[in-house]
C-alpha positions as CSV (number, residue, x, y, z in Angstrom):
1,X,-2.4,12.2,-7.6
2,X,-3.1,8.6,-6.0
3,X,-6.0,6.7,-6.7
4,X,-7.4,3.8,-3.7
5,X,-9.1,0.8,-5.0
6,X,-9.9,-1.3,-2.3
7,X,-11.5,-4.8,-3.5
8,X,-12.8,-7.8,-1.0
9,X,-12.8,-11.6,-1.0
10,X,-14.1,-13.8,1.4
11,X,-10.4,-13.8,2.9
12,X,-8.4,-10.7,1.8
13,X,-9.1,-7.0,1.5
14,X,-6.5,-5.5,-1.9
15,X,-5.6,-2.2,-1.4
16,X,-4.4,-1.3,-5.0
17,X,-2.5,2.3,-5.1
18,X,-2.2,4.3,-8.8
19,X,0.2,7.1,-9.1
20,X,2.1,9.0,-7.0
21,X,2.5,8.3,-3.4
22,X,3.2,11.6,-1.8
23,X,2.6,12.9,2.1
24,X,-0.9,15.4,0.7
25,X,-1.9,11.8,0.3
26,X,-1.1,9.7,2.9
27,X,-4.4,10.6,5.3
28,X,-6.4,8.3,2.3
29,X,-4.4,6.0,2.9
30,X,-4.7,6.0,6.2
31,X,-8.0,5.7,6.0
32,X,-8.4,3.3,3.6
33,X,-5.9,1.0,5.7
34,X,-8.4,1.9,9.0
35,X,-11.9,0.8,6.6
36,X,-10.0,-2.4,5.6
37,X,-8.5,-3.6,9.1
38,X,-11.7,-3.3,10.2
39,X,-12.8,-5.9,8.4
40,X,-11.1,-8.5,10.0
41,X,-9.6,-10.0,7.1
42,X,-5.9,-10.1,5.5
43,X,-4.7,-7.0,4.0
44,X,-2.9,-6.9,1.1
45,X,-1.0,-3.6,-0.8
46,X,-0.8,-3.5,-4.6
47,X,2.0,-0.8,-5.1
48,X,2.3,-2.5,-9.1
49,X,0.9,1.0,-10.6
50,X,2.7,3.6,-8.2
51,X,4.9,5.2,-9.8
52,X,6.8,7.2,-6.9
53,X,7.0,7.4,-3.3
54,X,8.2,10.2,-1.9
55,X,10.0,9.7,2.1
56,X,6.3,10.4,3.9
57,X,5.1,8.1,1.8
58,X,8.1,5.4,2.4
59,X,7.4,5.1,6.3
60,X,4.1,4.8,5.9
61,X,4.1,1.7,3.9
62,X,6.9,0.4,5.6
63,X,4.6,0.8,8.6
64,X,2.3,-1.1,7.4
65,X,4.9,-4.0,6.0
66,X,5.6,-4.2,9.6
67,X,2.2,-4.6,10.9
68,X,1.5,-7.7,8.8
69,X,0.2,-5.6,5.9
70,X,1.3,-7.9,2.4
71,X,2.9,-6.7,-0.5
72,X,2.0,-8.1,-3.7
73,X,3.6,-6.4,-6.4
74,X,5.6,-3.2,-6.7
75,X,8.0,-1.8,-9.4
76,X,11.6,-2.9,-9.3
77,X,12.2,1.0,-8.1
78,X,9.6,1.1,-5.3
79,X,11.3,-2.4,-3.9
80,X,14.5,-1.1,-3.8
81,X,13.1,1.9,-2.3
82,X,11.3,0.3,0.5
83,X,14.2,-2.3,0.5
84,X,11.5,-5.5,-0.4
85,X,12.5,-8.4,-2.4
86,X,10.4,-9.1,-5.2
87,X,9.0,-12.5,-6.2
């Protein structure tokens, strides 16, 4: 399961993810991501509470690492997986 919180500022939108992050999935994410570019404003992605990524799920946030989506905080196991460096 994989639960979307998204949560606006005046400058950023937060994309939190909880759980698993698995391809059945990935179309809310999608979507999510879609609402919050809209927006205008910075997009961030909270991966602190996902607890797997399975290879679906991998490109797709890699994707959206390379189109200027931010991470800000991830498990030592998802950064190795999406091959991030943590603060």
């Amino acid at each position: 399961m994989l639960k979307i919180t998204a949560n606006s500022t005046t400058t950023c939108v937060t994309l939190k993810l909880e759980g698993k992050l698995l391809e059945p999935w990935l179309g809310d994410l999608r979507e999510a991501h879609e609402r919050a570019q809209a927006i205008g404003q910075a997009l961030l992605l909270d991966l602190a509470d996902v607890s797997f990524i399975d290879a679906a799920g991998e490109r797709a946030v890699s994707a959206m690492l390379r189109d200027g989506v931010a991470l800000v905080g991830c498990s030592s196991f998802v950064a190795e997986l999406l091959q991030v460096s943590q603060p």
